[in-house]
N, C-alpha and C positions, 0 to 999 in steps of 0.2 A: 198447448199447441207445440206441433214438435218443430225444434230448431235443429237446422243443418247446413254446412256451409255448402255453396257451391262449388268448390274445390272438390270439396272431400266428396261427393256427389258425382262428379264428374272421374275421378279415380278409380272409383267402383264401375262406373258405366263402362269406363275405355276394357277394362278387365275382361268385363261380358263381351262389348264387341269383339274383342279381340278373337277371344272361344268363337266367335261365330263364324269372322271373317280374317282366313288367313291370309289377308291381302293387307293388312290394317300393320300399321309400323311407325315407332313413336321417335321422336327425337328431342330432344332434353336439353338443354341452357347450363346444365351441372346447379340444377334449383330441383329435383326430380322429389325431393323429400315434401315440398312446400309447395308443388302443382299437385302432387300426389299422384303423378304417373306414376311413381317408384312402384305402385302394386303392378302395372303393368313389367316393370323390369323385371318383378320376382315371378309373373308365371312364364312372361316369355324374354327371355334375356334376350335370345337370337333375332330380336324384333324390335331390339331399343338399344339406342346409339345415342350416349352421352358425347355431343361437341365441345362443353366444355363452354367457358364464357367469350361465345364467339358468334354471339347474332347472325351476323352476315352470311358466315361458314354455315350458320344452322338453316335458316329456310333455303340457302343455294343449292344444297347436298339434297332439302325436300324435294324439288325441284325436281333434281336430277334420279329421286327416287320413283318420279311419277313417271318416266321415262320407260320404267317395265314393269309399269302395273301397280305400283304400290300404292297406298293411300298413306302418306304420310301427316302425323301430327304432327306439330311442333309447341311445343311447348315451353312457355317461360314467364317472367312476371313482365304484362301488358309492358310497362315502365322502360325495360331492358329490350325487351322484343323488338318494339316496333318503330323507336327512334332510329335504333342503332343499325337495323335491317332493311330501311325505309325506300334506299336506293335499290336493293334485290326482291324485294317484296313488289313496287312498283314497274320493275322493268322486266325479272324474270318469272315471275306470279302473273299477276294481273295484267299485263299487255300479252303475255302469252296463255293466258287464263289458264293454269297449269292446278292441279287438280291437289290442291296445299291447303291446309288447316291450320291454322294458324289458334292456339289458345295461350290468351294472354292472362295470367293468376293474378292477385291482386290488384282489382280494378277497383280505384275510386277511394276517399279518402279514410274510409273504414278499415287498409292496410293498418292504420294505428299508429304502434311508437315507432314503427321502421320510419316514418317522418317523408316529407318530401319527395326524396330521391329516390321511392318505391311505392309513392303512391300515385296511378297513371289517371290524368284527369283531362286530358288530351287521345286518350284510343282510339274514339268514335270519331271526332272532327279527321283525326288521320287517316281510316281505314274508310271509311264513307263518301272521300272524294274521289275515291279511286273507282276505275270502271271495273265492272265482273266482280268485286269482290262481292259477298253478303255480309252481314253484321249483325249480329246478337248479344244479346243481353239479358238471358234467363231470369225469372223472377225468382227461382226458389230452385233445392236442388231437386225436387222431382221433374220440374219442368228443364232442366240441364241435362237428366237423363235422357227424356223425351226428343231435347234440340240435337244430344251427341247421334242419334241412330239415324235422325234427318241428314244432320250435316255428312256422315260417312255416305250415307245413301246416292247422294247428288254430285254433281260432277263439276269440277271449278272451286275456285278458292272462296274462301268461309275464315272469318273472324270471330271469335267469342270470348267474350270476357267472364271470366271468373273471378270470386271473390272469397277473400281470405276469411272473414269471419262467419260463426253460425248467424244464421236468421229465417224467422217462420219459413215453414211449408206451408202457403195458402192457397196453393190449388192439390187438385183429386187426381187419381190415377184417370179417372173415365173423361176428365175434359181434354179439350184434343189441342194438339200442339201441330201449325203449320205454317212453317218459315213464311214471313212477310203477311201472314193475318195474325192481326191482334187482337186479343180476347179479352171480352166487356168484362170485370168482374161484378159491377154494381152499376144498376139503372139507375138515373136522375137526369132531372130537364132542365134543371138548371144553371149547371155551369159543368165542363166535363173536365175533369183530370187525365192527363196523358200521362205516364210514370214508365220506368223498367228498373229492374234488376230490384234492389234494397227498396226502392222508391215507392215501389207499389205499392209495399206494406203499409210504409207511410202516410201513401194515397189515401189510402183503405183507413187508416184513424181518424186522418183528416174528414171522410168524407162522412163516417160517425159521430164526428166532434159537430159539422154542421149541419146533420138534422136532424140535432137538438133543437137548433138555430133556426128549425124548419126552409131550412136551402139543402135541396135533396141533389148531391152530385153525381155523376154518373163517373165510376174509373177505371178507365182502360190501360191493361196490360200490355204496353207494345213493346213486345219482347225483341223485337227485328226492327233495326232501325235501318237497313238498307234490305231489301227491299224494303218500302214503307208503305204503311197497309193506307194511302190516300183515300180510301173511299172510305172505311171508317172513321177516320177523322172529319172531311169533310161532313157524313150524314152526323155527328157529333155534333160538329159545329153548327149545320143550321137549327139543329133540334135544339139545342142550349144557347147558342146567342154567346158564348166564352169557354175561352179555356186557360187552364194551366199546363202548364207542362214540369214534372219534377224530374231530376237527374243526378246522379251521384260524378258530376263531370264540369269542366267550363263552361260556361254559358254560351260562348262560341261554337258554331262548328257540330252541336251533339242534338241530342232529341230536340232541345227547344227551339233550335235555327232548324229543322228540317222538316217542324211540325209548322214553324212559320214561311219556309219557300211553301207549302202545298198551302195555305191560310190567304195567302198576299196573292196568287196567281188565280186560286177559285171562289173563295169565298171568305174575307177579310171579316175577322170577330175580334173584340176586344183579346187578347194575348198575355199574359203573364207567367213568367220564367222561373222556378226556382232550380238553382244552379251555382258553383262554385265562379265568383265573379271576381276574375282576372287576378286569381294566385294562383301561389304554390299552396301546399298543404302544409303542413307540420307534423312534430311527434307527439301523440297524445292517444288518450282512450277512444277508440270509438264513439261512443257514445255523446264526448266531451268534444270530439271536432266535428258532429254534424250540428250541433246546437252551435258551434262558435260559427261556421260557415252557413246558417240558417238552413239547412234542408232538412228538418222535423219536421211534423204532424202540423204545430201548431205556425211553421212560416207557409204549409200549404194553405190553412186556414185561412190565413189576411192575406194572400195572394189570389184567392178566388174571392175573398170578399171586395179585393179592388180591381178583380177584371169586374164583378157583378155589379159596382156603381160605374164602371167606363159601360157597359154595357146599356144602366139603363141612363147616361146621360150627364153623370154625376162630375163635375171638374175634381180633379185627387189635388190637395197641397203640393 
């Protein structure tokens, strides 16, 4: 299976769009090497403005780019972006719903040794409360390609997170990508998986691991967590009777609290979160911080085995 980071994915695309649409103009955090817009710098320099480590300076100046026409990127690690720009994002973005893109790189605790301080596990609960914006979270980077030609395409501010390490390509060129519907990968009646970004893949082992188990899960890709594709969850959840939700983010605030506002207002089912709960992250390998923060294959396993005893009744210890 070929592995590909979505960073590195999204680098290549902005390149293409760019050749396509000379309206398209990228703006940089002074991180250009490690969002990998830099290929953007090198075919069009006169279209990419490094601000330098100046959040603020950087989506206000987008702002003011959409002023005469331009489609501005912005670009920086989630982490740096969107605390530090949260008051210009909020008030000159999204109350004026100004026509800004925001991509935040290293989303989620798979940033690695950079530790803590560069790995954003708060993006979505932040970007998500706010009115007009969208929010995405690509599962792989062919499906990043697909999200970048949407997001230039539409008009109004757009969030998406990127992520620093390789991981599977599990969807096709011919499955179709459209902001706010989510795409089933795998049928089952039993209990349904909601995931995005890294998660899915995880989804997708878990959902093999369990039928063995003969509990056949169903796991949807919801690559868009604002718009939120509600009717597929919903028709989900009466058909399954539970759900899980996995997330590479805090348990607050992200897929698993916005799959439970649309749960708790139409149709209430047993619920279970996997999710980063209530840290920070640390430095380590990959691999070594999703197992220490439980968001592997095998914490989605017992997470749908104990929404599937709430479900049918069963009191949990």
């Amino acid at each position: 299976m070929e592995m590909k980071s979505t960073r590195e994915a999204f680098g290549e695309a902005l390149v293409e769009l760019g050749r396509e649409n000379n309206k398209v103009v990228v703006l940089s955090g002074d991180l250009e090497d490690s969002t990998r817009c830099e290929y953007f710098k090198k075919e069009f320099p006169e279209r990419f403005f490094n601000l330098g480590i100046a959040e603020q300076d950087l989506v206000g100046t987008a702002v003011g780019l959409t002023f005469e026409g331009w489609i501005p990127f912005v670009c920086s690690f989630a982490s740096f972006l969107l605390p530090s720009a949260y008051s210009v994002l909020r008030l000159s973005v999204c109350y004026n719903n100004k026509n800004v893109k925001l991509i935040g790189s290293h989303g989620g605790l798979t940033v690695g040794p950079d530790g803590a301080t560069a790995q954003s596990l708060e993006d979505f609960a932040i970007t998500r409360v706010l009115p007009n914006i969208k929010v995405i979270c690509p599962v792989d980077a062919l499906e990043t390609k697909k999200a970048l030609r949407q997001i230039a395409s539409i008009t109004g501010p757009v969030y998406m997170r990127l992520a620093r390490i390789p991981f599977p390509v599990i969807t096709r060129e011919a499955e179709p990508f459209e902001i706010g519907k989510a795409n089933i990968l795998r049928r089952g009646k039993d209990v349904s998986i909601i995931a995005c970004g890294l998660m899915v893949s995880e989804a997708l082992k878990a959902a093999q691991m369990l039928s063995r188990e003969k509990i056949e899960a169903e796991v949807i890709n919801m690559h868009t967590l604002k718009p939120l594709d509600e009717e597929t969850i919903l028709k989900s959840a009466r058909a399954a009777g539970a759900i899980v939700t996995a997330e590479e983010h805090q348990m607050s605030g992200g897929l698993g609290s916005a799959v439970a506002e649309v749960l708790g207002k139409s149709h209430p089912v047993p619920l279970e979160m996997i999710a980063v709960r209530d840290a920070f992250g640390e430095s380590g390998e990959p691999e070594e911080l999703l197992r220490k923060y439980h968001l592997k294959d095998t914490d989605i396993v017992s997470a749908a085995k104990n929404a599937l005893k709430r479900k049918r009744g069963v009191i949990l210890a």
